[in-house]
C-alpha positions, 0 to 999 in steps of 0.5 A: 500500500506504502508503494502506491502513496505520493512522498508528500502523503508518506511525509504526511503519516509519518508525521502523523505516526509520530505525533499520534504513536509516540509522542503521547506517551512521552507526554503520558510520563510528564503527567503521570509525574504530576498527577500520580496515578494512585492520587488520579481519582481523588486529584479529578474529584476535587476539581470536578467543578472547575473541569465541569466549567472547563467541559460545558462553559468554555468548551475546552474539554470535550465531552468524550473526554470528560466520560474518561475523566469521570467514567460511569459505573466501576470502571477505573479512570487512568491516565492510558485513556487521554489523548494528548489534547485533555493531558496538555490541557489539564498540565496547563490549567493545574499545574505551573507549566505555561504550555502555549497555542503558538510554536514557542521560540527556537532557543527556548528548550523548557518542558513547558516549550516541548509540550507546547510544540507536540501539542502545535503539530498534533493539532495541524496534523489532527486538522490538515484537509490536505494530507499531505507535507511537502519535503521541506515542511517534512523536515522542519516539523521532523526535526522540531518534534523529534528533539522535542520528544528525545529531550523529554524522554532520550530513551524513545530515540530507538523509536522515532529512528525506525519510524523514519526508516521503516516502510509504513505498514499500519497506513489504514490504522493511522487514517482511521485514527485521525478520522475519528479525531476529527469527527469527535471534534465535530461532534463534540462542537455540535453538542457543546453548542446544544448544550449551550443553546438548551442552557440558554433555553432554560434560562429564558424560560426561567426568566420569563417564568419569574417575570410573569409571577411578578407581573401577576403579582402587580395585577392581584395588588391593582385588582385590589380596587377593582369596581365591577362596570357594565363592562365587565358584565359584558365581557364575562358572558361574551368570553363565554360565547366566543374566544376573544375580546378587544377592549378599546378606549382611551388611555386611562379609561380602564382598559388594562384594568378590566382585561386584568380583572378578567384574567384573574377570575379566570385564573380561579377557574383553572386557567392559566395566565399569559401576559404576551406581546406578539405572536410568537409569544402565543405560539411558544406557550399555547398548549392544546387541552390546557385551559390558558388565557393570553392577555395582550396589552397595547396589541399594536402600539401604545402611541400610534399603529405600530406599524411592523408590529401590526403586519406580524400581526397580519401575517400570523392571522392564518396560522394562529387560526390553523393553530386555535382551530386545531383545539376547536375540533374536539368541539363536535366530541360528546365527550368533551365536556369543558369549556374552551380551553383558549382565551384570548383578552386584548387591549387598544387604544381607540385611535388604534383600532380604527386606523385602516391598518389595524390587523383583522385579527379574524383568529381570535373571533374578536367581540368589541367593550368599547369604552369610548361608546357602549360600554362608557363608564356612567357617572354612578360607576365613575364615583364608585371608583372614586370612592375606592381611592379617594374620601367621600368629601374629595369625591363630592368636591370634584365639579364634573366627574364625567370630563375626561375618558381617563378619569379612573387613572386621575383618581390612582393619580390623585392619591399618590400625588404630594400637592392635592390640589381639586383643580387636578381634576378640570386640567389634569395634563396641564398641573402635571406639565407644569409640574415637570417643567417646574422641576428644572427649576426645584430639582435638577436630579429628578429633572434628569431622572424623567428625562432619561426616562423620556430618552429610554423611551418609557423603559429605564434599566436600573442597571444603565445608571453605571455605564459610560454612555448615561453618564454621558447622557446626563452631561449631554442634557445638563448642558442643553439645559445650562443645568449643573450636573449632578451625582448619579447617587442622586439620580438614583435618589430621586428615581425612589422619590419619583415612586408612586407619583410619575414613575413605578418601578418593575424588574429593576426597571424604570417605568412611567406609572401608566401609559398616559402619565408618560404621554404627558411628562413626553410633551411637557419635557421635549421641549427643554431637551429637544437636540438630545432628545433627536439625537438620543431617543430611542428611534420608536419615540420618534417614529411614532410621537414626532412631527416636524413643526411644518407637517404636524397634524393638530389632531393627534394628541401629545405629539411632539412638534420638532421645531424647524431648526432641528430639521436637519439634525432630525433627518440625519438621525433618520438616515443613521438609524435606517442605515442601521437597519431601523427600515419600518420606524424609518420608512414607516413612521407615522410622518411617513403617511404625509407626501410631503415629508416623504419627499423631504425625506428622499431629498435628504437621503439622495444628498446624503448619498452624493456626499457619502456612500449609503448602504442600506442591507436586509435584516434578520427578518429579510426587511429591507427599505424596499419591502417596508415601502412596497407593503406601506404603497409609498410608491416614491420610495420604492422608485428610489430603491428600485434604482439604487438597491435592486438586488433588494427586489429579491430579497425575502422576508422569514415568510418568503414574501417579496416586495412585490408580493407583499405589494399584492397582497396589501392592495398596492395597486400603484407599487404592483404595476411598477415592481411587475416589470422586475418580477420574474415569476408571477406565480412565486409562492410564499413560504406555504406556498400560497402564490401572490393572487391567492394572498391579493384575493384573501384580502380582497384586492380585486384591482389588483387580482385583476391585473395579476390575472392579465398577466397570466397569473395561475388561478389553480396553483394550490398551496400545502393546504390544498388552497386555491385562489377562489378559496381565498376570494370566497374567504374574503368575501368578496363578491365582485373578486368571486365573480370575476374568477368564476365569470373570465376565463381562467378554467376555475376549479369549483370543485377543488378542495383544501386538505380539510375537505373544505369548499369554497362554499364552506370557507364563505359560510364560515365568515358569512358572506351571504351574497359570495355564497348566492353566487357560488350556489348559482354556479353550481357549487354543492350546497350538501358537501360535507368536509373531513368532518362531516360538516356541511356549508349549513353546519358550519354556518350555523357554527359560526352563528351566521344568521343571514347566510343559514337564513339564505341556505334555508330560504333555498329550499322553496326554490329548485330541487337542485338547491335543497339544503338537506337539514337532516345532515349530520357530521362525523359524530352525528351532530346536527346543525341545531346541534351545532348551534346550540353548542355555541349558543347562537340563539338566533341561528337556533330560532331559524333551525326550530322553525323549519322542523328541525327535531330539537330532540335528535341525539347525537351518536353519543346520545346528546340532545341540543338541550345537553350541548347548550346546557354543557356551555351554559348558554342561558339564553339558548336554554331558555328558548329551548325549554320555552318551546315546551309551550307551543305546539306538541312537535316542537316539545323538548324531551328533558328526560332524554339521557345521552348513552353515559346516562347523563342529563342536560342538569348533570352537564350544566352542574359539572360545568358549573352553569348556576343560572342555567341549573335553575332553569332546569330545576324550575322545569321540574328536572330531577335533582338526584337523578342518576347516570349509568354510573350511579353519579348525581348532579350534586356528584359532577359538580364536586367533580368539576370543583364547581364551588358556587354550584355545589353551594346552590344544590345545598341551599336547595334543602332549605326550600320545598321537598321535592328539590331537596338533594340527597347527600346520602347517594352514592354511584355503582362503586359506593362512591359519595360526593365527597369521595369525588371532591376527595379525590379531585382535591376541591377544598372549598367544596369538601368543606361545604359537604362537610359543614352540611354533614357528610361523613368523613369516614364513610367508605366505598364497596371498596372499603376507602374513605375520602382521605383515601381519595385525597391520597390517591389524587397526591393533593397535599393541601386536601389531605393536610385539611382532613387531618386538620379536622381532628383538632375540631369537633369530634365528629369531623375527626377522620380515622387514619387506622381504616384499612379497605377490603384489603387492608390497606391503609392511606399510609400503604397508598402514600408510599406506592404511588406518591399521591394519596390514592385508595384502592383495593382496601390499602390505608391512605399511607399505602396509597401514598408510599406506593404513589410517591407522594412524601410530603403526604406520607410526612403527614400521614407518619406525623400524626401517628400511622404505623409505618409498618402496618401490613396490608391483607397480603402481609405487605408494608408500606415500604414493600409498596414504595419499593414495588412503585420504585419510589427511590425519594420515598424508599430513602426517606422511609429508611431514613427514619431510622435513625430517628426515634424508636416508633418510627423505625422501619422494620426491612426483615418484613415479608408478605404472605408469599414470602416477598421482601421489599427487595424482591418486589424492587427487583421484580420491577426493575428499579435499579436506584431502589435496589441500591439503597436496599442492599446499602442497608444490609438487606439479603440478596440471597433472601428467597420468597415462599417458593424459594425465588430470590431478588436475581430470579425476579429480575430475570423473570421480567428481563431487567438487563442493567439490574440482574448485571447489578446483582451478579456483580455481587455473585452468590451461591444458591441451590434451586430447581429453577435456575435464573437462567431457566427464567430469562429462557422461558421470558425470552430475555435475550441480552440476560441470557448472553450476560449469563453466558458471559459470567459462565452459566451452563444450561445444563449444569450447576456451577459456582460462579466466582466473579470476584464481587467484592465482599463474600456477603455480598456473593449472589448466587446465579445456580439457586433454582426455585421450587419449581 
């Protein structure tokens, strides 16, 4: 092989030979000296965390060599394993030796030096792309090494001579060598890099965890003085009905205040918080079958549109809706009895919200509380909230309660502010204006304290006040001000006495203490600081509160005026920032929309250009100034960086959209025709492969349709949604678009449909868009086609409560044959559309269905009525309607004894979701308040299940009033289950206390023998058990027994320590279930007041044979350790069960490695056999428990017995056992004695002993 190589790659693998061979072990000896091998071990240990920081925070050691330093198991760490690169890097950082990267100096002949030369050409030979060396470089690096190598071990000279003469025989196991060196490197790169991505990873979630308590934290604090408003009425009963609110108003009217109000009191219904600002936020946290509410503040902006914030809005419109609709299928499961899982609270600001920008927003099915008209706060409610803040005699003085939208924020404001003057309330913005400029004159440190606030655009970091750049601010300001400096000590000073009057302090950060407050102190503090403020403030500041003086709008309020002769100063920093890739607070401000200040901005940019080289690159999110003026239609701005930037005309944003794509799909009518002369391909898709058409059509655009259509745009291109062009039109609704692709010339479709079986029939009924479906039935388009789940255009209709487009499709049915709606049509799980309907209760829709027959009785394949599904959501008014029909005419009667195939009720569903007022409804109608399911469960049953507090109150109240509502306590279901067990088990405090104040008893049992603290044991629920033995301090009779045992003997300690939550079953005590299940700060409970931690079940078993049998490794090590506390709570490990178990065998029988080493630790036998003469080896082997019968045979003791190990792992078929037996010398034939050197003789497990089978 030696024959057939080049000489520069023989150079090469002698070089390589050398290095890798020979050097290591003359390195070897210098570390052996340093590191002695006996002193190896302990030497690593005691530095393991500075070799751990060394490994995963600096990436100096790889991971592979890190297992060699710290290797798992038995096995012996010795220095034969190191490569050259971990021994040189543990002699550099532990010893004096200054070994360096570079090749040191010719002259310098140090240990130190020599070392630092192998390590040099190791890693060039190691990381050479080529090898190959050519015969000059051959000697050099020959001789370099080789010297180096005989003046730290002369006797190697032997060695390195016969290398350089001999042919080379080994070539295959050098190259293989250095390939797996690279390729370990590249790994270990690779998983160096997760590993810090995954840390980086945890530590966001961490952060963004602890940000979210404290943010909840100020919430419940503020909520403190929360007035209930009409509002809040209204927007608790629309979140009932659909997914969303947006609450809009001014600032200060009480937007947050209320969107907060409402999120905590669904927190007290088991959903959970999620402050966000964007939707990556929602996509990070949502979670399927997870009841959560997403508040979203200031949706898109908190001044004026925000307007990039408002496009990631749009673009992310469709997939949120894939995303939220996805949860929504299992609306059509009988089985689902919860209610939505997802909602969705967003403020806005008024001016907001009506700009013809705001994102649709269609995803979150979004009902309007606006606090600006409907939902106005009235005069009555205005002096309520007055009165939680302010004493009655100041709320009498104020002259007009009703003079500002923001007066809840003047009454917060009014409290806190030093001066109480009553005139705050008739002019406000003008006493806090003066104020703040007052301060310039009174207190220069809190003078700096709000303009630096100003300056970090609402947002100052604690944290900022030490570094250069602020303190250069501040001369900056002081200067521009003719004020004397001051410390920064006393600009912290002022920042905590400005605290609770203008600013509020959050995470170590500064804030305006509202929204509102810093438009105000913005406006009064400008002007004083207007050329730091250009040139200082954060670019959004100026994007979306700046005019220059000449363009101001008067109408917007608090805007900040730039004065002509900062004009120039205010257009450079506009370039400087554009060039910083700033495109959309640049080319997208709210001084963008006027023409003319564009125009003076592109004058600005092209002198600026002819004087200095301006570039202008994409961003991260592929934004360029082109793309930002082509999705905005500034078609002045997209001429100039056509001509200057061209290649930006390519350029992608992450969504695959192009410039003139996006121009598309915005309607930009102007910027379409320009760019189309630059577009290549008309029929580009976007990342999901939607083309450019089918995005103009979803929002509308039909000018624009209408010239990509002229120029042979593809009308059937679908995307990975199977979605078409006219599915997208027929979406959007509009009718004149849905014509002109079904009336010109494009061979459309209309009997596409998308990846859900949807037509375009469905995607118009869906949003109710009755003139779209007239014209798509008129071209023959079937009314009756169902999708992937069985719905039809009506179903879905009537889902989506659209009453004008179901009264239309109803309305066909007196006209031709071929048009009938067939009414009787069911979905996948038989709903119907009065099913449908009555789900989302959309009364309206109801009525309509009623009226043309539909039977309000038909049951779903599961058994449900229309009246269970409007009872499971708690649809009040639906409910009524349906049982009002009860008297009209006969066929329209409502059947309220129907029962669906559980044997549930429309009452058990209403109670198990907690719907009061709909529960008394039905009561009235005389439904029976102790009527039972299948199962034997009662109304009263569900409704603890569901922990329903209010509900279970109300049916206990009922015993106070007329006979035949009484409810019967005493009912217990088919397993002898009482109400009490359910809530038991569920953990419903305020509910068992309920159950408890009426009498129930705590120590009833179930046909099984459990009590309810049974069932608080096997539901883990600490606080429920930690309440029930809390009640044996009280009356003696609430005392709970903790010594009864079920059908089988086991007691609620038994149950606490197999599982770890306090669960009953099979007759255990509360302490079984809970050592079984796990659960120790129960089983801490159950011990402290007096369970016998050795008390066996029926079959002889103890609660430490159930935590063992769980493999319960926390439980088992903190019974065991109770041993070395106080005699009574000793646990006894001799005892067996009725078969002859110990704690061991029913480890081993499971597998639980950790548990088995903590047993044998403590001296348990391993040798121990069981009735029929098992030992723990056998019950490994009997279930093929690789790792542990490994364990066990490393201890390698004798037995007699007729069934061998080796016969259980054959007759299991546990293959990898039986070859770990044949390793050690097992004969299947034969007994032997196998000696495998364990470490102490009583410790020898025994591998012949048969059973006595």
């Amino acid at each position: 092989m030696a024959t057939s190589l080049s000489q520069e790659d023989i150079n090469f693998l002698r070089l390589a030979g050398l290095l890798i061979r020979v050097a290591p072990r003359v390195v070897r000896r210098k570390f052996d000296y340093e590191f002695h091998p006996k002193q190896l071990k302990q030497f690593l240990s005691k530095n393991r965390r500075k070799i751990y920081d060394l490994t995963f925070e600096k990436g100096v050691i790889t991971l592979v060599q890190y297992d060699l330093l710290y290797p798992k198991g038995s096995s012996k760490v010795s220095s034969d394993m190191f490569d050259v690169s971990l021994m040189v890097c543990l002699l550099r950082h532990f010893t004096d030796l200054t070994i360096q990267d570079s090749l040191p100096m010719e002259t310098i002949h140090t240990e130190a030096a020599d070392i630092s030369r192998i390590k040099f050409y190791r890693n060039s030979i190691v990381h050479s792309d080529s090898g190959k060396v050519n015969e000059n470089k051959f000697s050099e690096i020959w001789k370099c090494v080789a010297e180096a190598i005989l003046r730290l071990a002369p006797d190697i000279k032997p060695e390195i001579d016969a290398l350089t003469s001999s042919s080379l025989t080994n070539v295959t196991d050098i190259t293989d060598f250095l390939r797996l060196e690279k390729q370990l490197e590249k790994t270990n790169q690779h998983m160096v890099t997760i590993n810090r991505k995954l840390e980086t990873l945890e530590i966001e979630k961490n952060n963004i965890t602890e940000i979210q308590l404290r943010t909840l934290k100020e919430w419940r604090n503020t909520d403190k003085k929360y007035i209930h408003t009409s509002a809040t009425t209204f927007i608790q009963q629309s979140l009932n009905q659909t997914t969303g609110v947006i609450i809009t108003g001014s600032p200060g009217c009480g937007k947050s205040a209320v969107a907060h109000h409402i999120a905590l009191e669904l927190e007290k219904e088991k959903y959970e918080i999620i402050p966000c600002d964007d939707p990556s936020e929602i996509f990070k946290h949502f979670t399927k079958n997870k009841f959560q509410v997403f508040v979203i503040d200031d949706v898109c902006g908190k001044f004026a549109l925000h307007q990039h914030k408002a496009e990631t809005w749009e673009q992310n419109d469709c997939k949120l809706s894939m995303l939220i609709e996805s949860c929504n299928q299992n609306d059509d499961n009988d089985e689902n009895d919860s209610k939505s899982v997802h909602k969705f609270i967003i403020t806005c600001r008024e001016n907001i919200y009506v700009n013809e920008a705001f994102p649709k927003l269609t995803c979150f099915s979004l009902v309007q509380c606006s606090f600006s008209t409907e939902y106005k706060i009235t005069p009555e409610e205005r002096r309520t909230i007055a009165l939680s803040y302010l004493p009655e005699k100041t709320v009498n003085d104020i002259e007009n309660i009703c003079l500002y939208d923001f007066f809840p924020l003047l009454c917060s404001l009014y409290c806190t502010n030093l001066n109480q003057d009553h005139r705050f309330f008739i002019d406000p913005v003008e006493i806090i204006g003066n104020e703040i400029i007052e301060m310039k004159k009174r207190s220069t440190s809190s003078f700096l304290c709000i303009s630096l606030l100003v300056l970090k655009n609402n947002k100052f970091s604690i944290d900022e006040l030490r570094s250069e750049d602020v303190k250069q601010l501040v001369k900056a300001i002081c200067w521009d001000c003719k004020i004397e400096p001051v410390s920064i000590v006393s600009i912290l000073n002022s920042f905590e006495c400005l605290k609770g009057v203008y600013i509020t302090k959050s995470d170590d950060f500064y804030t305006a203490i509202h929204d509102k407050m810093f438009d105000i102190i913005s406006e009064a503090i400008a002007p004083s600081i207007m050329k730091c403020l250009i040139e200082h403030v954060d670019i959004a500041f100026l994007a979306n509160r700046t005019y220059i003086s000449s363009f101001t709008q008067n109408s917007v309020p608090f805007v900040i005026q730039i004065p002509q002769e900062f004009e120039s100063q205010f257009l450079q920093r506009q370039i400087k920032d554009a060039m910083k890739g700033q495109y959309w607070e640049v080319f997208g401000s709210i001084q963008t929309e006027n023409e003319a200040y564009r125009k003076l901005l592109l004058l600005f940019l092209k002198k600026q250009d002819a004087c200095q080289q301006i570039s202008f690159d994409f961003d991260k999110d592929g934004n360029t100034p082109l793309y930002v003026s082509s999705h905005l239609g500034y078609i002045d701005f997209v001429e100039y960086f056509v001509v200057n930037y061209p290649y930006h005309i390519q350029v992608k944003d992450k969504e695959g959209r192009s410039p003139f794509y996006v121009a598309c799909e915005k309607g930009r009518i102007a910027v379409v025709r320009y760019l189309m002369k630059y577009n290549e391909d008309i029929n580009a898709g976007n990342a999901d492969e939607t083309t450019a058409l089918s995005a103009t059509c979803q929002n509308g655009h039909t000018e624009v349709a209408q010239l990509l259509l002229d120029n042979k745009a593809d009308i059937n291109i679908n995307n990975i949604n199977n979605q078409n062009t006219l599915y997208f039109a027929c979406l959007s609704g509009n009718v004149k678009l849905v014509k002109l692709l079904l009336t010109g010339d494009y061979n459309v479709d209309v009997k596409s449909r998308d990846a859900f079986g949807q037509t375009g029939l469905h995607a118009a009924c869906q949003n109710g868009h009755t003139e779209t479906v007239n014209t798509l039935i008129e071209f023959g388009m079937d009314v009756n086609k169902k999708d992937k789940n069985g719905r039809t255009p009506l179903n879905v209709g009537c889902r989506h409560g659209c009453y004008d487009t179901v009264k239309y499709l109803l309305d066909l049915n007196g006209q031709a044959l071929n048009s009938r709606v067939n009414t009787t049509v069911k979905n996948d799980k038989g709903w119907s559309a009065l099913h449908a309907a009555c789900y989302k209760g959309h009364i309206e829709v109801v009525k309509l269905l009623i009226d043309v027959g539909i039977n309000p009785n038909d049951t779903t394949d599961s058994g449900s009525t229309p009246l269970h599904k409007a009872c499971q959501k708690g649809h009040y008014e639906t409910v009524k309607f349906l049982l009002d029909l009860n008297g009209q005419e006969f066929n329209s009667r409502v059947d309220t004894t129907i029962k669906d195939k559980g044997g549930r009720s429309a009452l058990h569903l209403a109670c198990q979701n907690g719907h009061k007022e709909v529960i008394k409804l039905l009561i009235d109608v005389g439904m029976n308040i102790n009527d039972t399911t299948n199962s034997g469960s009662t109304p009263l049953h569900h409704a603890s299940f569901g922990g329903q507090y209010e509900t279970v109150k109300f049916l206990l109240d009922l015993n106070g009033q007329e006979f035949n509502s009484r409810v019967d306590t005493t009912i217990k279901d088919n397993k002898g289950w009482s109400a009490l067990d359910v809530a038991c088990f569920k953990g419903h405090i305020k509910v068992i206390k309920l159950l408890i104040d009426v009498g129930m008893n705590i120590n009833d049992t179930t046909n099984r023998g459990s009590t309810p603290l049974y069932m608080a044991c096997l539901g883990g629920h600490y606080e429920t058990v930690k309440f029930l033995l809390d009640l044996n301090g009280q009356e003696f009779n609430s005392r709970v027994d903790t010594t009864i045992k079920d059908k089988e003997g086991w007691s609620a300690l038994h149950l606490a320590c197999q599982n770890g939550h306090k669960e009953t079953k099979r007759g255990w005590s509360a302490l079984h279930l809970a050592c079984q299940n796990g659960h120790k700060e129960v089983i801490k409970l159950l011990i402290d007041v007096g369970m016998n931690i050795n008390d066996p079940t029926n079959n002889g078993s103890t609660p430490l044979h159930h935590a063992c049998f769980g493999g319960q490794y926390e439980t088992v090590k903190f019974l065991l350790d109770l041993n070395g506390q106080e005699f009574n709570s000793r646990v006894d490990t001799t005892i067996k069960d009725k078969e002859g178990w110990s704690a061991l065998h029913s480890a081993c029988q499971n597998g639980h490695k950790e548990v088995i080493k903590l047993l044998i630790d403590v001296g348990m036998n391993h040798n121990d056999t069981t009735n029929r003469g098992s030992t723990p080896l056998h019950k490994a082997c009997q279930n093929g428990h690789y790792d542990k019968v490994k364990y066990l045979c490393k201890y390698n003791a004798k037995r007699r017995q007729r069934m061998s190990a080796f016969h259980l792992a054959c007759l299991n078929g546990h293959k990898e056992v039986l070859k770990l037996f044949i390793d050690v010398g097992m004969n299947s034939d034969d007994t032997t004695n196998i000696d495998l050197n364990g470490p102490e003789l009583n410790n020898r497990v025994y591998t012949t002993i048969k059973d006595k089978g």
